[in-house]
C-alpha positions in Angstrom: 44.6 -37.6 -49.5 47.4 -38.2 -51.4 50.1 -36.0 -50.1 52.3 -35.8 -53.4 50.0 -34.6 -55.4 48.5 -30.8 -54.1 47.5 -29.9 -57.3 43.3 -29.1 -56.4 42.4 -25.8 -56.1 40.3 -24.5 -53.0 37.2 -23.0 -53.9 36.4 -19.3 -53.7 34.5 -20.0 -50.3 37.7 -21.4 -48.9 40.4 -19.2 -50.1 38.5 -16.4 -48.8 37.8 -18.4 -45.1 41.5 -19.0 -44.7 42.4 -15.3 -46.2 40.5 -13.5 -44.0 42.3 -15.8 -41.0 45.7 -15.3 -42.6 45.7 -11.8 -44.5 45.8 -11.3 -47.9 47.8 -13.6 -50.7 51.3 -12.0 -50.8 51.6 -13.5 -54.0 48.4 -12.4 -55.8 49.5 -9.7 -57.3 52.6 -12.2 -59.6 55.3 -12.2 -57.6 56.8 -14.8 -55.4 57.1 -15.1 -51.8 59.2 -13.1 -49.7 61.7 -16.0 -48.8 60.6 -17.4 -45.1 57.3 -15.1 -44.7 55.0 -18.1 -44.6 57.1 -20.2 -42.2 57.6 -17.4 -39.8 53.9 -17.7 -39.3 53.5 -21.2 -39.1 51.8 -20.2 -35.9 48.4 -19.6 -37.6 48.3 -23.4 -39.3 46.1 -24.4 -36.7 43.5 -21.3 -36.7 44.4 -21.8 -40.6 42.8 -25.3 -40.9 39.7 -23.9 -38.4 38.9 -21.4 -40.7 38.6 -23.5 -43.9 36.4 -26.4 -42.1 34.2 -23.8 -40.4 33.4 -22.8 -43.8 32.6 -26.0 -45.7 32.6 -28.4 -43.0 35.5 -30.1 -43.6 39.3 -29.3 -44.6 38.9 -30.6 -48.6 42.2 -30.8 -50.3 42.1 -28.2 -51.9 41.7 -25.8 -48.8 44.7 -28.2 -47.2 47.2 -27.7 -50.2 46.4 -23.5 -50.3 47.2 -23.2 -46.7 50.3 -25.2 -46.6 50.9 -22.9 -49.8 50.3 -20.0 -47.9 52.2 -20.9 -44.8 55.3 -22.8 -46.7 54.3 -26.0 -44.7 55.3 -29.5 -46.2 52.1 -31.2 -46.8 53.6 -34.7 -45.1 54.1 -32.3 -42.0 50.9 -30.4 -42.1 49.2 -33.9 -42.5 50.6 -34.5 -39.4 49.1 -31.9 -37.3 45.2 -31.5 -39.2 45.0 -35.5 -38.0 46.0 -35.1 -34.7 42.9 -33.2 -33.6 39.5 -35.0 -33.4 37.6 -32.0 -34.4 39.4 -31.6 -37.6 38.1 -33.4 -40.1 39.9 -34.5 -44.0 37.2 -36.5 -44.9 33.7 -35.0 -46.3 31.5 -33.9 -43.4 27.8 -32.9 -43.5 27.9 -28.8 -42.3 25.9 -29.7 -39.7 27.9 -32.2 -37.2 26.7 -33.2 -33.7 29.4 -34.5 -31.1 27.4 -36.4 -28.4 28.8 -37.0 -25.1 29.5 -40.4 -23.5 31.9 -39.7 -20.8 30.7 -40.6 -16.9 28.3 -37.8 -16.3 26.6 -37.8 -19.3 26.2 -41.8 -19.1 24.6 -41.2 -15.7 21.7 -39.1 -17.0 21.4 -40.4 -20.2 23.8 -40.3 -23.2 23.1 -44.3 -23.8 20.0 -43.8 -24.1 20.6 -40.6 -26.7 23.2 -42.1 -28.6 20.9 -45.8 -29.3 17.9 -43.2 -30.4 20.5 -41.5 -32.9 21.7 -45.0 -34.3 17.9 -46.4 -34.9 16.8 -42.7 -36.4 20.0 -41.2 -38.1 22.6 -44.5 -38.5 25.4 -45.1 -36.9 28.5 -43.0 -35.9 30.4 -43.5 -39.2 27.9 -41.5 -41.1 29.8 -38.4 -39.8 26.1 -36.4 -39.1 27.1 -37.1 -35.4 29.9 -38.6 -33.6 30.3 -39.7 -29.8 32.4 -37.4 -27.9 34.3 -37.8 -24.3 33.4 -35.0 -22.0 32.5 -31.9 -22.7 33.0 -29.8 -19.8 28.9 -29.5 -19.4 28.4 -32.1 -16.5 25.9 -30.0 -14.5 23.6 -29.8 -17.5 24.2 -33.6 -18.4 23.5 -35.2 -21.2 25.3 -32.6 -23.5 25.9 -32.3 -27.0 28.2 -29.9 -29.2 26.9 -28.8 -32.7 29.2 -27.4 -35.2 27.2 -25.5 -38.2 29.7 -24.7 -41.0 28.8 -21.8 -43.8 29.1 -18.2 -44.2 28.4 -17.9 -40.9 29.6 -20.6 -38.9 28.3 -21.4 -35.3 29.1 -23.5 -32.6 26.7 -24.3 -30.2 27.5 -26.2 -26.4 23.8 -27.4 -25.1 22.1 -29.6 -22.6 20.1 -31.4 -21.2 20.2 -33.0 -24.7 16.8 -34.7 -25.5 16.4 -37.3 -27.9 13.9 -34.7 -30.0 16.1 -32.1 -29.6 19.4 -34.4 -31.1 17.7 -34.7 -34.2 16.3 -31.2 -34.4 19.8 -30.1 -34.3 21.1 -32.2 -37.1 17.7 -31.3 -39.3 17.3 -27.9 -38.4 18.1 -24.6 -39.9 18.3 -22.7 -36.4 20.4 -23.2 -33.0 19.4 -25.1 -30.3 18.6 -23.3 -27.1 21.6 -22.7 -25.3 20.3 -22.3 -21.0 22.8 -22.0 -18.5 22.0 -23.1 -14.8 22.2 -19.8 -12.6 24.4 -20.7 -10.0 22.5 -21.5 -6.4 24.1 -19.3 -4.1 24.9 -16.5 -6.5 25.9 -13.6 -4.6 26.3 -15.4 -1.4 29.1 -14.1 0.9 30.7 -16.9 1.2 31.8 -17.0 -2.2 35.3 -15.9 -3.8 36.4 -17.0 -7.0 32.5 -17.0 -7.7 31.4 -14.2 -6.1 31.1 -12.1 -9.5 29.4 -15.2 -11.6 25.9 -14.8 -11.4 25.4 -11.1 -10.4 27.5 -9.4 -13.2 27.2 -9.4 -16.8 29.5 -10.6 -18.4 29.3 -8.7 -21.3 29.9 -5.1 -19.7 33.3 -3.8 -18.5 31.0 -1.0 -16.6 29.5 -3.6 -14.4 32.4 -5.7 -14.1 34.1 -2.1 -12.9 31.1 -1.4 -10.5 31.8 -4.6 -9.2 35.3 -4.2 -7.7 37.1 -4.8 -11.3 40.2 -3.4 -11.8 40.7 -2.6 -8.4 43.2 -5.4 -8.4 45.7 -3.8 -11.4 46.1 -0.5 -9.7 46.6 -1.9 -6.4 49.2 -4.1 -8.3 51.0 -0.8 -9.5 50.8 0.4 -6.9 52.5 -2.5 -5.4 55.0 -2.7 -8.0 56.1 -6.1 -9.8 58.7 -7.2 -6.9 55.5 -6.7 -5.0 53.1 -8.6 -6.7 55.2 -11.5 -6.8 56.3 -11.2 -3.2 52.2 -11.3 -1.5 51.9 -14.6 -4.1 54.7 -16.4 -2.6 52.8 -15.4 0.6 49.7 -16.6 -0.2 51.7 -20.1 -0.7 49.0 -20.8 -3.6 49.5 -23.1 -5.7 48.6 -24.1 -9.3 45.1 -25.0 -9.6 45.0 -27.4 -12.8 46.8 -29.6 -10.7 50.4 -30.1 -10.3 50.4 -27.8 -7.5 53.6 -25.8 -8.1 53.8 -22.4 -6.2 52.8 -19.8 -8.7 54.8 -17.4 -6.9 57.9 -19.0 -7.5 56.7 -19.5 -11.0 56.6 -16.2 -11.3 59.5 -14.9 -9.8 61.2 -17.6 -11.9 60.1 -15.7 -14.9 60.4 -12.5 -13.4 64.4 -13.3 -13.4 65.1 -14.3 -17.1 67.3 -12.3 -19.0 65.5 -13.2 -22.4 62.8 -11.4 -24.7 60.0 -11.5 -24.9 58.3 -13.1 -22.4 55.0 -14.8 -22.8 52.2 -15.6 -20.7 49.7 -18.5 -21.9 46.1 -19.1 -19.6 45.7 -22.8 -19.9 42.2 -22.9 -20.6 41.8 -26.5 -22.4 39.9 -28.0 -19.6 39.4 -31.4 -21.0 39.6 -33.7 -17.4 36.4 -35.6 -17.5 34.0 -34.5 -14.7 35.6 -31.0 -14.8 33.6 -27.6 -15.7 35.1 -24.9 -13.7 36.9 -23.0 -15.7 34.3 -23.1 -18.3 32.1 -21.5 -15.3 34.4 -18.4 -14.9 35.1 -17.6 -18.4 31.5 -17.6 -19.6 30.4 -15.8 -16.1 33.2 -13.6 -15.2 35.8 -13.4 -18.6 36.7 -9.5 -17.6 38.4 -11.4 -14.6 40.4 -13.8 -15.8 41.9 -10.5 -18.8 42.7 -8.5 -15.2 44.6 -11.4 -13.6 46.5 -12.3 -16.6 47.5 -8.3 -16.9 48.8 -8.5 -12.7 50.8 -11.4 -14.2 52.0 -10.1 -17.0 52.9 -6.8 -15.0 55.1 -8.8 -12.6 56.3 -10.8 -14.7 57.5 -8.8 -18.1 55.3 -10.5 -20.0 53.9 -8.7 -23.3 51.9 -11.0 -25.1 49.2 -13.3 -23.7 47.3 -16.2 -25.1 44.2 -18.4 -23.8 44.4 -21.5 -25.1 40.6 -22.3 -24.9 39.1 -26.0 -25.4 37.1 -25.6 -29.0 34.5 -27.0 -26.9 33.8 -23.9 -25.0 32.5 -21.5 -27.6 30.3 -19.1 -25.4 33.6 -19.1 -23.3 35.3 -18.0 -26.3 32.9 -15.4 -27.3 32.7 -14.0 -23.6 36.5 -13.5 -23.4 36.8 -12.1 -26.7 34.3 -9.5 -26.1 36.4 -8.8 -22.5 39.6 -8.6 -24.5 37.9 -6.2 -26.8 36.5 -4.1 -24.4 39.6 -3.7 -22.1 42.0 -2.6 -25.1 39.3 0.2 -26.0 39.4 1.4 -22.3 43.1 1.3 -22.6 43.4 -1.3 -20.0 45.2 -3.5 -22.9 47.3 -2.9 -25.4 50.6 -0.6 -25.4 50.3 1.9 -22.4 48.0 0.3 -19.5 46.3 2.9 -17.2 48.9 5.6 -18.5 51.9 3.5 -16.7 53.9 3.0 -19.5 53.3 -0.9 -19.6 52.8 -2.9 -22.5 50.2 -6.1 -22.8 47.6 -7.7 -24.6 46.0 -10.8 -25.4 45.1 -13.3 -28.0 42.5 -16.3 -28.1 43.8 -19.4 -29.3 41.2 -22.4 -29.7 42.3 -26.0 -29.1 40.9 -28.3 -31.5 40.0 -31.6 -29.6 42.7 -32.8 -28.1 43.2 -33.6 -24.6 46.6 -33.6 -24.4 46.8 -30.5 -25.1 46.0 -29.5 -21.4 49.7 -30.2 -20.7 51.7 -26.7 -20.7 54.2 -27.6 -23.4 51.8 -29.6 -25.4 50.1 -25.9 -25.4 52.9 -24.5 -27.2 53.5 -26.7 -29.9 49.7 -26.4 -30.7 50.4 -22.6 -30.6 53.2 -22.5 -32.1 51.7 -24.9 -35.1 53.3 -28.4 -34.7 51.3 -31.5 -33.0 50.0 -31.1 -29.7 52.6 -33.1 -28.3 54.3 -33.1 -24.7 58.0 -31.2 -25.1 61.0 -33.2 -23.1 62.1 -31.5 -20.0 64.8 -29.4 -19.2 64.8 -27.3 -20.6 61.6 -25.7 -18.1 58.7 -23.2 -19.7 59.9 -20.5 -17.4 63.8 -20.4 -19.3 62.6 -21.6 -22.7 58.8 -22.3 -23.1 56.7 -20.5 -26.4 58.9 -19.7 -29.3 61.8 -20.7 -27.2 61.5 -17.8 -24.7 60.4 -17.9 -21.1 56.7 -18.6 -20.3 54.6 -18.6 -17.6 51.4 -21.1 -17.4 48.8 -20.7 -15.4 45.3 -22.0 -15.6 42.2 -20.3 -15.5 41.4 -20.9 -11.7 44.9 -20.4 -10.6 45.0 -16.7 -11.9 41.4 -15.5 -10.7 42.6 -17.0 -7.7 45.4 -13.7 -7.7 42.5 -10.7 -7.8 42.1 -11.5 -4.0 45.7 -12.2 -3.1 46.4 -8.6 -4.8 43.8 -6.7 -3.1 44.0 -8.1 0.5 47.7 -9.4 0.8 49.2 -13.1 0.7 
C-alpha cells in the first residue's frame, strides 16, 4: 500500500461498515471537520479497521484511507497499528478464512495431521483461505479451528474437535460449523466456587443468574460501603489471577486514593497463554458474573467506565457478555444510577485483534486507546496514570469473579 498516495475510494459496503462503527460522516453534508473531532476519537481506529474487514474480508485501501480520514489519523501511523495484529489483514483475503491451531494441545490430538490434509486439498498457508494459528484458548476440545465469515452479516465461529471433513466444509460452505461446548463434569457440584454457576445457569438470562444468588454480592457491597469492600479484599490476601500476583486489595485501595478523574476499570480478558482456557470458560458460562464483579470494583474504586478487553478469538464470549451488559443496564443495574444509589457505571467490549501482547495491562491501553499494542515504560504505574492518562485498575477475568465470594462471606 503505498502510504502517500490515499486517493481510492472505499466502496459503499465499506463506508457504511465503518459508519455504522463510527457514527455518521460529519463532513457529508460540505463542511469541514470540527478541528480535533476525529483525533479525540482515535480510540475507535481499532474497532474502525474491525468493521471494514468484517465486511469485505480484508481492510482494502480504500476502507484504510476513509477511516484515517474519518479519525484524522496519519496513514504512516495508522499503518503502523492495522499491521501489528495478525487478524487484520491489508492484503486481499477470501471472506471465508480459517485460522487452524498448532499450538501444544492441538498438536497432541491432531492439528499436524489437519493442517497436511489442508495443504494436499486446499494449498498451502499463503493462499490466505486458511492460516495456522498459536493457541486458541479451546484446548479441552482440541484440535480447534477459528472461522471468520466476512459480508453483510459477518460471523465468527470458535469450533472443535476440528475434523479434516469438517476443515474443508468450513472453507466451502455457506453455513456455520457446529459450535458444541463440553458441559463441564461436575457441574453443580459443591465443591465448586468460581464454577459453581457454569453449567447450571443460562447464560443468557439475568432472571436465572438472579435466582442463582446474582446480585447478592452488589448490595451486600453497598451495604458494606467502598472503604468496605476494599478492606474484606485486602483480607482475603487474594491476589491477581493472570499471574503476577499483586494483592488486588491494595490495587484497589491504590486507586481508591487518586485524586484524578475519571477513573477507569479495564477486565483483562485477552487470554492468549498457550494451554490456557479459563477465562474463556466463565465468560461464555457465567458473563452476568464477571459485569457484577467489575460494578463491586468499580463501586470501591470510583470507577465510571469499564472496558473488557476480549481476545477476538473468543466470539461466543463476546456475544455472552454483551448480551449481560445489555441486560444489566435495562434492569438498571448499569448505567447512571445503580440500584437507586446514586452511583454511576457501565461497560464497554473492546475486542483484541490477535496479538498476544496485548495480555500485558498497559499494552491493553494503547490498543484501547488506538496506538500499537505495545508494553508502556514504568513509572509512571496504571493505578496513578494508566487509560487516557488517568488511574486504572486491571484485573483479569478470574481475579474479579474471585470478589463475588470475598463480598458475600468476608475476606
Amino acid at each position: 500500500m503505498d502510504l502517500r498516495q490515499l486517493e481510492a475510494e472505499p466502496t459503499a459496503e465499506e463506508r457504511e461498515a465503518i459508519d455504522a462503527r463510527l457514527g455518521d460522516d460529519p463532513a457529508r453534508d460540505g463542511t469541514h471537520f470540527a478541528a480535533g473531532f476525529g483525533r479525540s476519537r482515535r480510540h475507535l481506529l481499532l474497532p474502525a479497521l474491525q468493521a471494514a474487514q468484517a465486511r469485505v474480508g480484508f481492510i482494502s485501501e480504500g476502507a484504510f484511507g476513509y477511516v484515517c480520514k474519518r479519525l484524522e489519523v496519519p496513514p504512516a501511523d495508522a499503518h503502523g497499528v492495522a499491521t501489528f495484529y495478525a487478524l487484520l489483514s491489508l492484503e486481499p483475503r477470501p471472506p471465508r478464512v480459517l485460522h487452524v491451531c498448532d499450538d501444544i494441545a492441538c498438536r497432541c490430538r491432531g492439528a499436524n495431521e489437519l493442517i497436511a490434509d489442508l495443504e494436499r486439498t486446499t494449498g498451502d498457508e499463503n493462499g490466505a483461505a486458511w492460516l495456522r494459528s498459536p493457541c486458541l484458548g479451546l484446548c479441552d476440545q482440541a484440535p480447534a479451528a477459528f472461522l471468520t465469515v466476512a459480508g453483510q452479516s459477518p460471523a465468527e465461529r470458535l469450533f472443535g474437535p476440528v475434523t479434516a471433513e469438517q476443515a474443508r466444509a468450513a472453507l466451502a460452505g455457506d453455513t456455520l460449523p457446529e459450535m458444541r461446548r463440553q458441559r463441564l463434569p461436575q457441574a453443580g457440584g459443591p465443591s465448586l466456587r468460581l464454577l459453581k454457576r457454569v453449567g447450571v445457569v443460562d447464560p443468557g438470562s439475568l432472571d436465572d443468574y438472579l435466582a442463582h444468588g446474582g446480585y447478592l454480592a452488589l448490595r451486600r457491597a453497598f451495604e458494606l460501603g467502598a472503604e468496605g469492600v476494599i478492606r474484606e479484599v485486602l483480607d482475603s490476601k487474594l491476589t491477581g489471577r493472570g499471574g503476577a500476583a499483586f494483592p488486588t486489595g491494595r490495587k484497589w485501595e491504590a486507586v481508591a486514593r487518586q485524586p484524578a478523574r475519571p477513573r477507569y476499570l479495564i477486565c483483562n480478558a485477552d487470554e492468549s497463554e498457550p494451554g490456557t482456557f479459563k477465562d474463556r470458560v466463565l465468560m461464555e458460562a457465567d458473563p452476568f458474573a464477571i459485569v457484577e464483579s467489575m460494578t463491586i470494583c468499580a463501586y470501591a474504586t470510583g470507577c465510571e467506565q469499564g472496558f473488557v478487553y476480549v481476545r477476538g478469538e473468543y466470539p461466543l464470549a463476546v456475544e455472552r457478555l454483551q448480551g449481560a451488559i445489555d441486560a444489566a443496564r435495562a434492569r438498571g443495574l448499569l448505567g447512571g444510577d445503580l440500584m437507586g444509589r446514586g452511583v454511576r457505571f457501565d461497560v464497554e467490549i473492546r475486542k483484541g485483534a490477535g496479538a498476544y501482547i496485548c495480555g500485558e495491562e498497559t499494552a491493553i491501553f494503547n490498543s484501547i486507546e488506538g496506538f500499537r499494542g505495545e508494553p508502556r515504560n514504568k513509572p509512571p504505574f496504571p493505578v496513578e496514570s494508566g487509560l487516557f492518562g488517568k488511574p486504572t485498575v486491571v484485573n483479569n477475568v478470574e481475579t474479579l469473579v474471585n470478589v463475588l465470594g470475598i463480598v458475600l462471606e468476608g475476606g
